[in-house]
C-alpha positions in Angstrom: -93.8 1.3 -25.2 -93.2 5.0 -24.1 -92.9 7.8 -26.0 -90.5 10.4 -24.6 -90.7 14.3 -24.5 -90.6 16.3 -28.0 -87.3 17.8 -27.0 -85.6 14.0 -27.4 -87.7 12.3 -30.5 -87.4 9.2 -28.6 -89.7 6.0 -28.6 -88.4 3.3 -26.2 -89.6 -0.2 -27.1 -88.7 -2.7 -24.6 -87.6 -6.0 -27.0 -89.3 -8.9 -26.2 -87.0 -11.1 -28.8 -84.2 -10.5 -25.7 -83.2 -13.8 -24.4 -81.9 -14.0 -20.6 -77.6 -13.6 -20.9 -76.3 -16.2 -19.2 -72.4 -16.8 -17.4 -69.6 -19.2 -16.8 -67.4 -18.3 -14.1 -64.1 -20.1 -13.2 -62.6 -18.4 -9.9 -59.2 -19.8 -7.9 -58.7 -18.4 -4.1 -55.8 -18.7 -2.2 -56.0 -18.1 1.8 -53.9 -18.0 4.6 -55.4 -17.7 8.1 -53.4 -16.2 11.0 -54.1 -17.8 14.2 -57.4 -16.4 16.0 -56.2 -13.2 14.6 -57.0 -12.6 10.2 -56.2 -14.0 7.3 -55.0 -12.8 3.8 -56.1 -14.3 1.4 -55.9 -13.4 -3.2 -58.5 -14.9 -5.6 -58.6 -14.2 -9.9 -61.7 -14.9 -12.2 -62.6 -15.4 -15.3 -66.3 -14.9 -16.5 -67.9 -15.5 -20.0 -70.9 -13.7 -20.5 -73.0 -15.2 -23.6 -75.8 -13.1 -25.2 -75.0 -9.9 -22.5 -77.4 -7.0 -23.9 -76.3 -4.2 -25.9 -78.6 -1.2 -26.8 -79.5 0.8 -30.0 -80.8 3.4 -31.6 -82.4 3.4 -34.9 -85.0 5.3 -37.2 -88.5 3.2 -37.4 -89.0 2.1 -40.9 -93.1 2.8 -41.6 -93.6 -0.8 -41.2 -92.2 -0.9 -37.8 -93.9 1.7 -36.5 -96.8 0.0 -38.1 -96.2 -2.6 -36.1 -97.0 -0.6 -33.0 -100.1 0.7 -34.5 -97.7 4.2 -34.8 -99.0 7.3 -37.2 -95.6 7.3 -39.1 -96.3 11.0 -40.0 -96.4 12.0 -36.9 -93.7 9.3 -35.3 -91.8 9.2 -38.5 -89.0 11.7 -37.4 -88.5 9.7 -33.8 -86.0 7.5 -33.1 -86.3 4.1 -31.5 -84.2 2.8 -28.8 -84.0 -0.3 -27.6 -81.9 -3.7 -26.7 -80.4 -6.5 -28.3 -78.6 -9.6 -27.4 -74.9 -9.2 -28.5 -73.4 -11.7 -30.6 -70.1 -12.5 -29.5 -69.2 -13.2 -25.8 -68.2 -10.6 -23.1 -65.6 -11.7 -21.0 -64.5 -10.1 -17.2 -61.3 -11.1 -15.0 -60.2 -9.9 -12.3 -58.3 -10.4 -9.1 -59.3 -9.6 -5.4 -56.7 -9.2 -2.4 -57.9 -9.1 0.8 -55.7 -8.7 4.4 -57.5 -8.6 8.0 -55.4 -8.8 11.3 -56.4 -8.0 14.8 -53.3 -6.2 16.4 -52.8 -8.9 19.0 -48.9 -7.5 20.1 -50.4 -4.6 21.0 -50.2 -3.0 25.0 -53.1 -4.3 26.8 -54.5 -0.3 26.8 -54.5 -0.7 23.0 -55.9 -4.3 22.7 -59.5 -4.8 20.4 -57.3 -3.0 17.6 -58.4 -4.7 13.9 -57.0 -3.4 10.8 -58.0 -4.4 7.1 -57.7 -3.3 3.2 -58.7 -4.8 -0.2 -58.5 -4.3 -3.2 -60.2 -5.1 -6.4 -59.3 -4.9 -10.2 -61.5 -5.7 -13.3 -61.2 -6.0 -17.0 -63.7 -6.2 -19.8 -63.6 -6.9 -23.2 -66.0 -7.7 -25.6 -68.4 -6.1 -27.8 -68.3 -2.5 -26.7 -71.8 -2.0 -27.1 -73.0 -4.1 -24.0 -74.8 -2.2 -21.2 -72.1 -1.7 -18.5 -72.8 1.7 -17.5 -71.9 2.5 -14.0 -68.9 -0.5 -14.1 -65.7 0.0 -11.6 -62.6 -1.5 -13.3 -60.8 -0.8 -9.4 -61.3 -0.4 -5.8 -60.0 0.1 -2.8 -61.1 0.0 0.7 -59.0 0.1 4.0 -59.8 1.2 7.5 -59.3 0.2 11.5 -61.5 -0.5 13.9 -61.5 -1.0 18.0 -63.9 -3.0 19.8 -64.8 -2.6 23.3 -67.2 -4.9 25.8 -69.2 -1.7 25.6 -68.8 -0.1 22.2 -67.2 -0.5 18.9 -65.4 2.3 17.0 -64.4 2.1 13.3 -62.6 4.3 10.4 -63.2 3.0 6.9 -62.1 4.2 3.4 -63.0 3.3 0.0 -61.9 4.5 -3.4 -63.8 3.6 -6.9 -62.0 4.1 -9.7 -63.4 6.2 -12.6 -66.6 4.6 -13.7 -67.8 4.0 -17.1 -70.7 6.0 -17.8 -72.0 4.0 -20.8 
């Protein structure tokens, strides 16, 4: 249990009637491997997520905060958050592509050149209440990299899509 700062109101009451959300996953890959040199390779999913948590915000009933041996005049006007188990499933595909080649053809000057890029896009649906703050629905990295006997040089770059804040 913690109470929050006056400006908020808030109790936070962790619930300990929560059960532990569990997932089926069904995932197909398909990969093709260049000689010695990379591979490309594509993969989809499909996960169920059962009892996911979701989160909520009420106002305590007297014999709630009862229950937490609360003063309901003086905890009365706070709200209670918490989480719950949500009641229908939350499901999540996506697909993943992934190409890596070492730049073989290349002058001899210019051999140890590697190049890759992948990509990633999710989709959710369910309850909209579930706790997926912070979740990417796409990215993309890409980049090059040289390798030396002596040293290894490397230029990556990554984008995240816009992600949902809660």
């Amino acid at each position: 249990l913690s109470l929050s700062a006056a400006p908020t109101n808030r109790i936070s009451v962790n619930n300990i009637g929560v059960k532990a959300w569990t997932a089926k996953t069904l995932k197909f890959s398909l990969e093709y491997y260049f000689e010695r040199v990379g591979l490309v390779s594509v993969s989809a999913y499909q996960r169920k997520i059962e009892d996911f948590f979701g989160s909520t915000v009420f106002t305590p009933s007297a014999n709630f905060l009862q229950l937490y041996n609360l003063d309901s005049a003086t905890y009365g006007a706070y709200d209670v958050a918490t989480q719950y188990n949500l009641t229908t499933p939350v499901r999540m595909s996506g697909v993943d592509l992934n190409y890596k080649q070492a730049l073989t053809f290349l002058p001899d000057w210019a051999r140890g050149i590697q190049v890759f890029a992948n990509a990633g896009a999710q989709h959710l649906t369910g309850d909209d209440s579930g706790s997926f703050a912070g979740y990417i629905p796409r990215t993309y990295n890409w980049g090059v990299s040289l390798t030396r006997p002596r040293y290894n040089m490397r230029v990556n770059w990554n984008y995240s899509g816009r992600a949902r804040q809660s």
